[in-house]
C-alpha positions as CSV (number, residue, x, y, z in Angstrom):
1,X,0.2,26.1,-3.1
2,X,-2.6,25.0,-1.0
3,X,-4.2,21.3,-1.0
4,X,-6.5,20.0,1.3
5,X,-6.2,16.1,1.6
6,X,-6.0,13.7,-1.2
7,X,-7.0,10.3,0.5
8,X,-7.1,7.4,-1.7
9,X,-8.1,4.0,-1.1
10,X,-6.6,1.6,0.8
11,X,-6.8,-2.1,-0.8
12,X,-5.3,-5.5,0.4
13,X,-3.0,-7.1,-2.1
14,X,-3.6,-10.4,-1.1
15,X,-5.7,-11.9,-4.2
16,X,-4.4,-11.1,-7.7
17,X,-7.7,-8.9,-7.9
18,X,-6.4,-6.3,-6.3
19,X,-4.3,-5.6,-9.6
20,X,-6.8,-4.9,-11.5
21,X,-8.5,-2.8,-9.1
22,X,-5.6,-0.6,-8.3
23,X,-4.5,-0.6,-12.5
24,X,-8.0,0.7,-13.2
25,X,-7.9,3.3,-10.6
26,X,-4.4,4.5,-11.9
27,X,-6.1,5.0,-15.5
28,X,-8.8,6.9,-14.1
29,X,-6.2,9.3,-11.8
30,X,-3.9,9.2,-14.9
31,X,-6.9,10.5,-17.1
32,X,-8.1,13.0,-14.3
33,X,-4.4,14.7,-14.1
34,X,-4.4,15.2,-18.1
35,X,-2.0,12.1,-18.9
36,X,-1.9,11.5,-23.2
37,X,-2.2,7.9,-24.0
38,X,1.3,7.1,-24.1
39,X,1.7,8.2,-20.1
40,X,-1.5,6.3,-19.1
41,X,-0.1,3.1,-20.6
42,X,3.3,3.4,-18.8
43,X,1.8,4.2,-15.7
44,X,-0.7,1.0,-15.9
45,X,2.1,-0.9,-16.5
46,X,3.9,0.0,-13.4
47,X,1.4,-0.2,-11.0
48,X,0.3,-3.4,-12.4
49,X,3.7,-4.6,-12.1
50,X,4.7,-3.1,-8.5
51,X,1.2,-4.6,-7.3
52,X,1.8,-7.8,-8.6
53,X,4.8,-8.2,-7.0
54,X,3.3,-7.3,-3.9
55,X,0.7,-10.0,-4.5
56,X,3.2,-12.4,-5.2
57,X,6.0,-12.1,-2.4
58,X,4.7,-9.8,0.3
59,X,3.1,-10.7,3.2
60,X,0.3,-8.1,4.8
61,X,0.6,-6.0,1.4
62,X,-1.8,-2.6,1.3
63,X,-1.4,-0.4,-1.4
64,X,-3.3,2.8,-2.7
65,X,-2.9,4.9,-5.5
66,X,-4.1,8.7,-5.6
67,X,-3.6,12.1,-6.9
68,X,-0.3,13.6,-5.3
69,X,-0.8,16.0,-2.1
70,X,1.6,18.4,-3.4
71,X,0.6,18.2,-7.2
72,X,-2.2,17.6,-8.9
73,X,-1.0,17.0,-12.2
74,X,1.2,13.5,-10.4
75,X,-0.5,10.5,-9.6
76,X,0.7,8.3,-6.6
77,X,1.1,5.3,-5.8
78,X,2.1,4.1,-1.9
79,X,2.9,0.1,-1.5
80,X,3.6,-1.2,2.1
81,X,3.9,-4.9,3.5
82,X,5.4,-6.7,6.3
83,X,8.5,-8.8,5.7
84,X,10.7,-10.3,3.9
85,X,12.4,-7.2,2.9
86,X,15.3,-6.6,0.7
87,X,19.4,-6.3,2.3
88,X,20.2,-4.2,-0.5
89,X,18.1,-1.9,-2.2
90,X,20.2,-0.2,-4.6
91,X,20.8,-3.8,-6.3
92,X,17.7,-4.8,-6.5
93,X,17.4,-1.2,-8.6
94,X,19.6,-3.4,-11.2
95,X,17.4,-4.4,-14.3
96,X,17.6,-8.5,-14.4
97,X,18.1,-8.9,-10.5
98,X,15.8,-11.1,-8.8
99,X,15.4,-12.6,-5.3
100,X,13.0,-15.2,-4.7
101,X,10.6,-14.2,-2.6
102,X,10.9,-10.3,-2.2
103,X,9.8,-7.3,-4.1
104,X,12.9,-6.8,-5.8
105,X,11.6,-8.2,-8.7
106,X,10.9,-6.0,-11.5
107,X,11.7,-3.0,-9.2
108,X,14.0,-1.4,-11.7
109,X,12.3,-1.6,-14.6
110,X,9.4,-0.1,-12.3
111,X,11.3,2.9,-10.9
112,X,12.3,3.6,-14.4
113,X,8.8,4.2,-15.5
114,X,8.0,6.5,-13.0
115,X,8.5,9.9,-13.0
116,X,10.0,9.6,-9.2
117,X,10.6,7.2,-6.9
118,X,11.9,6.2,-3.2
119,X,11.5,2.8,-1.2
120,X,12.8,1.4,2.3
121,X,13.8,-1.9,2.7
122,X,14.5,-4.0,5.8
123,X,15.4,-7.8,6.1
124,X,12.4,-9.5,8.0
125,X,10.6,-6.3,8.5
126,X,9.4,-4.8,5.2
127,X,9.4,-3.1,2.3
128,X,7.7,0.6,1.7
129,X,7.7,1.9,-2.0
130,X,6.4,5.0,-3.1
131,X,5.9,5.8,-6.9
132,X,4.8,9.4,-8.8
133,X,4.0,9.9,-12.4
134,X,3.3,13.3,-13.8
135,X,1.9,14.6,-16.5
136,X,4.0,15.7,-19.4
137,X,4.8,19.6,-18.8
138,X,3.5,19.6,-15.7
139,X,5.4,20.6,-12.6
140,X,7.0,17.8,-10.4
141,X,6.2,17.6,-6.8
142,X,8.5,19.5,-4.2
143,X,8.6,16.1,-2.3
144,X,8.8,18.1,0.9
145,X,5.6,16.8,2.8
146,X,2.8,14.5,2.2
147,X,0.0,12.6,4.6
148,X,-1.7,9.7,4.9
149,X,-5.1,8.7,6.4
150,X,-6.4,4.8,7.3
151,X,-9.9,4.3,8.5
152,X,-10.9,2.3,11.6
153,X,-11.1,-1.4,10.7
154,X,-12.8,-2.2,7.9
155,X,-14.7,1.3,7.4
156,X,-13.9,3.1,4.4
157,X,-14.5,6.7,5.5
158,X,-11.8,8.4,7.9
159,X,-12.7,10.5,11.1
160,X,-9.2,12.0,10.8
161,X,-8.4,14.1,8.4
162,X,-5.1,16.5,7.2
163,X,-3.9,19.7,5.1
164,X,-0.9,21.0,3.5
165,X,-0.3,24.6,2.5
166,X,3.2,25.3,1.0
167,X,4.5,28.6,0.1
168,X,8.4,29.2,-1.2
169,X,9.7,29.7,2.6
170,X,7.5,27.3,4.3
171,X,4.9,24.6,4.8
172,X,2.0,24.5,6.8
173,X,0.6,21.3,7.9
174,X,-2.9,20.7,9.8
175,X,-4.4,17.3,11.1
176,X,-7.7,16.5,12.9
177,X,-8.6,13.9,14.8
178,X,-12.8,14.3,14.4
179,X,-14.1,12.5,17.4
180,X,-15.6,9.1,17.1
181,X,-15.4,7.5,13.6
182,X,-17.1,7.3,10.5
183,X,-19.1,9.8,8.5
184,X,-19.7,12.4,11.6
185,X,-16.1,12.6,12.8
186,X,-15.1,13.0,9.0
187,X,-17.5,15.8,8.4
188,X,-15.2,17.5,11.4
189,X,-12.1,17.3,9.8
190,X,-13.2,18.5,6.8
191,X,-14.6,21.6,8.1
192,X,-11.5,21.9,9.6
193,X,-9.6,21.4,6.5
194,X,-11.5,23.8,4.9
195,X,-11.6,26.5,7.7
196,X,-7.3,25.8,7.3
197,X,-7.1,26.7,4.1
198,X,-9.1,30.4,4.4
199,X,-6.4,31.2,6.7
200,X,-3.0,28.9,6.2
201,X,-1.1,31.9,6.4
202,X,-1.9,32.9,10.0
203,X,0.4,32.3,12.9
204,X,-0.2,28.6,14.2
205,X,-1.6,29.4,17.1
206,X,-3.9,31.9,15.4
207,X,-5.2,29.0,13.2
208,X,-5.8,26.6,15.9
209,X,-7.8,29.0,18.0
210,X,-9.6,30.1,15.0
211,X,-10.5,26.1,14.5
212,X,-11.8,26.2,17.7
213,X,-14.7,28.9,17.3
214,X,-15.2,27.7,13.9
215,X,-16.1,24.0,15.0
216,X,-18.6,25.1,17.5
217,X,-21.7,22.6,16.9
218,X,-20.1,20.0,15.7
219,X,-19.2,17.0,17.5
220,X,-15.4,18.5,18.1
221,X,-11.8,17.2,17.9
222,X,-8.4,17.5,18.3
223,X,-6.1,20.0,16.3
224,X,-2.8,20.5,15.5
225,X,-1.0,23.5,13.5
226,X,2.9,23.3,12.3
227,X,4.4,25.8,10.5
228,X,7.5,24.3,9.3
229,X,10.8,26.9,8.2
230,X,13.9,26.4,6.7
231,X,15.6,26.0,10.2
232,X,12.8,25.7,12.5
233,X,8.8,24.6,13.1
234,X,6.2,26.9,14.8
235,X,3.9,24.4,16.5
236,X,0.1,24.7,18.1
237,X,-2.0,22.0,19.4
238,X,-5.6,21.1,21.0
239,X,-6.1,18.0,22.5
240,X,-4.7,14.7,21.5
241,X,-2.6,15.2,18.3
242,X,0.8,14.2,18.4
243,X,3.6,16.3,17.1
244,X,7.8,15.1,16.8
245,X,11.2,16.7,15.1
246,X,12.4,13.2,14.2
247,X,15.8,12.0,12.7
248,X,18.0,8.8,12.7
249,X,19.1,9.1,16.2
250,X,15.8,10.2,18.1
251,X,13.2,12.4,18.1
252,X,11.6,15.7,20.5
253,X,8.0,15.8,21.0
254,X,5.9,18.9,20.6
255,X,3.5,20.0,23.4
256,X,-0.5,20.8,22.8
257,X,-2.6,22.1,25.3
258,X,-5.2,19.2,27.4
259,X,-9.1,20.2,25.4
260,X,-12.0,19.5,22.2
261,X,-11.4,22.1,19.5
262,X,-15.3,23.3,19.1
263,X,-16.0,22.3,23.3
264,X,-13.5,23.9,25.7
265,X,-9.7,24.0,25.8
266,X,-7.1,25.8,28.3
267,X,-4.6,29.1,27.2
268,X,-3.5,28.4,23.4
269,X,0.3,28.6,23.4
270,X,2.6,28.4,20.6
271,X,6.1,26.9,20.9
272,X,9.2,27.1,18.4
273,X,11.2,24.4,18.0
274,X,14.8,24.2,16.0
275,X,14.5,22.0,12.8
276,X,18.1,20.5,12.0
277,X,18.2,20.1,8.2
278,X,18.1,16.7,8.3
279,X,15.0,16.0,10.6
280,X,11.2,15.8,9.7
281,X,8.5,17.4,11.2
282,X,5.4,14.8,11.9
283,X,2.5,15.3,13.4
284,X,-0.3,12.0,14.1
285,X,-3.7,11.0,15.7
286,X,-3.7,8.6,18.5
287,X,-4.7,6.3,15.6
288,X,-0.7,6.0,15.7
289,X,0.8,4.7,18.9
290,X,3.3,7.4,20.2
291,X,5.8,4.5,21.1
292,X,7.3,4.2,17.6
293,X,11.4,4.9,17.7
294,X,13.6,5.8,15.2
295,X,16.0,3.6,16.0
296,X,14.0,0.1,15.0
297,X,14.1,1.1,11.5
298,X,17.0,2.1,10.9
299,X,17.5,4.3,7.1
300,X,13.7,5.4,7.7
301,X,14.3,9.0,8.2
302,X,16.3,9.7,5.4
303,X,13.9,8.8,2.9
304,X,11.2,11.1,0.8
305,X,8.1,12.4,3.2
306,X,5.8,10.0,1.6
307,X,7.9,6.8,2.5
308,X,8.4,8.0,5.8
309,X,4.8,8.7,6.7
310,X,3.7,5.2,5.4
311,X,6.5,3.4,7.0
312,X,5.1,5.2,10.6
313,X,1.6,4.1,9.5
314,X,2.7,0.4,9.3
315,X,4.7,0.3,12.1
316,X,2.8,2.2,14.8
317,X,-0.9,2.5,13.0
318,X,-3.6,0.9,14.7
319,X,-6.6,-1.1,13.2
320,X,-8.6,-0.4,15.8
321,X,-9.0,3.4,15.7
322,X,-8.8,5.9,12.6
323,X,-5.5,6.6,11.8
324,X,-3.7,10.1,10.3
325,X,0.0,10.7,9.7
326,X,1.8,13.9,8.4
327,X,5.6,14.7,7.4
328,X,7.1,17.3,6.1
329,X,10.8,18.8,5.8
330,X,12.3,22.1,5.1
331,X,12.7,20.8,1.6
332,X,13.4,17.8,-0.1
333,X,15.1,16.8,-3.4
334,X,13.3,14.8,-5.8
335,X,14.8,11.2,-5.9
């Protein structure tokens, strides 16, 4: 299975508008995926209720809500905020709990909606939630990568862009940093989406330098190819993409060659890296500061892809460049 990215929106829950904006979004994804009636109304109901709560007790809420990256018969919905946070999740799971002043308000009867589910919960720091509904018959997402992209600021088009190929045996991830922002840097990435997915199945290192003669005239970026195994990642990069095997207790960067994929870059290399089962591959744009540690959020990088790439978004994603996060594992169990 091959998808290219599947964005979404960003919005601010900080008004009680944003409810309806995001509930009317859902319906229209729901609708889109082949949903029947009964599935739309369940799934407006949840995301009304999970951005509601967000609304109500988070502070520096963003949510979106979009078709899955690994499924297009599965909406998704991504919540994120800063503080308060919740000391124990699994309670606040329990129909009739309720906190004054965090999300866990109405979380169960949310997660029990949902087709799928995962959230991360810290005491002061914040709370990131990530919801899936799929369509009845429909196959279920793997769970074993997913991506997210933010635009610079207040723009609502991204420069950076990102792919995910998955086959039974592997995943293949690509992002792009398009240089500059806005439309023109966008227009980079997506011909570099769309040149990835011709040729996904290529070695790493054949893909990137494929990527660079195939974004010749345009205004260029930075590249990165991983191939991720059952117990290892194959990894290619140009220019300034970041790429990590991270887990609870640390993490090992990846190396890319100095260069503008479509200008001039050094020798291509391709390095191979062990995967332990329990690590997750992630690769970023210097829209993410490379300074985030495992270690400050501690429970992080045992959750679903999805949960773990928004949690790096809040915590390390800049506002004042365009941002792009991928993860992916070997594979993943659906929670």
């Amino acid at each position: 299975m091959t998808t290219s990215r599947r964005m979404g929106e960003w919005v601010r829950a900080e008004d009680p508008s944003a409810v309806g904006a995001v509930r009317r979004r859902a319906v229209e994804l729901a609708e889109e995926a082949g949903f029947d009636s009964f599935m739309i109304g369940q799934t407006a109901v949840a995301v009304s209720e999970a951005v509601s709560n967000l609304v109500k007790h988070a502070m520096q809420g963003s949510v979106m809500v979009r078709l899955h990256p690994e499924a297009p018969a599965t909406v998704e919905l991504i919540a994120l905020d800063r503080g308060p946070g919740m000391a124990d999740v699994t309670r606040a799971l329990r129909d009739g709990y309720s906190t004054s002043g965090t999300l866990g308000i109405g979380l169960g009867a949310i997660a029990r909606i949902a087709t799928g589910y995962d959230v991360h919960s810290l005491p002061g720091k914040g709370t990131v939630l990530a919801l899936h509904f799929t369509a009845e018959q429909a196959d279920r997402p793997p769970l074993r990568a997913s991506g997210l992209t933010r635009p610079i600021g207040e723009e609502t088009v991204c420069g950076d862009g990102y792919a995910i190929a998955e086959t039974e045996t592997a995943t293949t991830l690509l992002v792009c940093d398009g240089l500059g922002h806005g439309h023109i840097a966008a227009q980079v990435s997506q011909r570099a989406v769309e040149l990835f997915l011709e040729m996904h199945e290529q070695e790493p290192v054949e893909i990137v330098r494929r990527l660079h003669a195939g974004l010749s005239g345009t205004r260029g970026g930075a590249v990165a190819v991983a191939r991720v195994e059952r117990d290892g990642v194959l990894y290619a990069g140009l220019g300034n993409v970041s790429g990590w095997v991270a887990h609870a207790e640390g993490r090992q960067g990846m190396v890319s060659v100095p260069g503008i994929a479509g200008y001039q870059g050094g020798r291509l290399r391709q390095f191979a890296y062990e995967l332990p089962g329990y690590a997750t591959v992630i690769l970023h744009t210097d829209g993410l500061t490379d300074r985030w540690d495992p270690a400050a959020t501690p429970g992080l990088f045992a959750r679903t892809p999805a949960v773990v790439a928004a949690g790096l978004m809040r915590e390390a994603g800049s506002r004042r460049d365009d941002a792009c996060v991928v993860t992916a594992r070997p594979g993943h169990g659906e929670r």
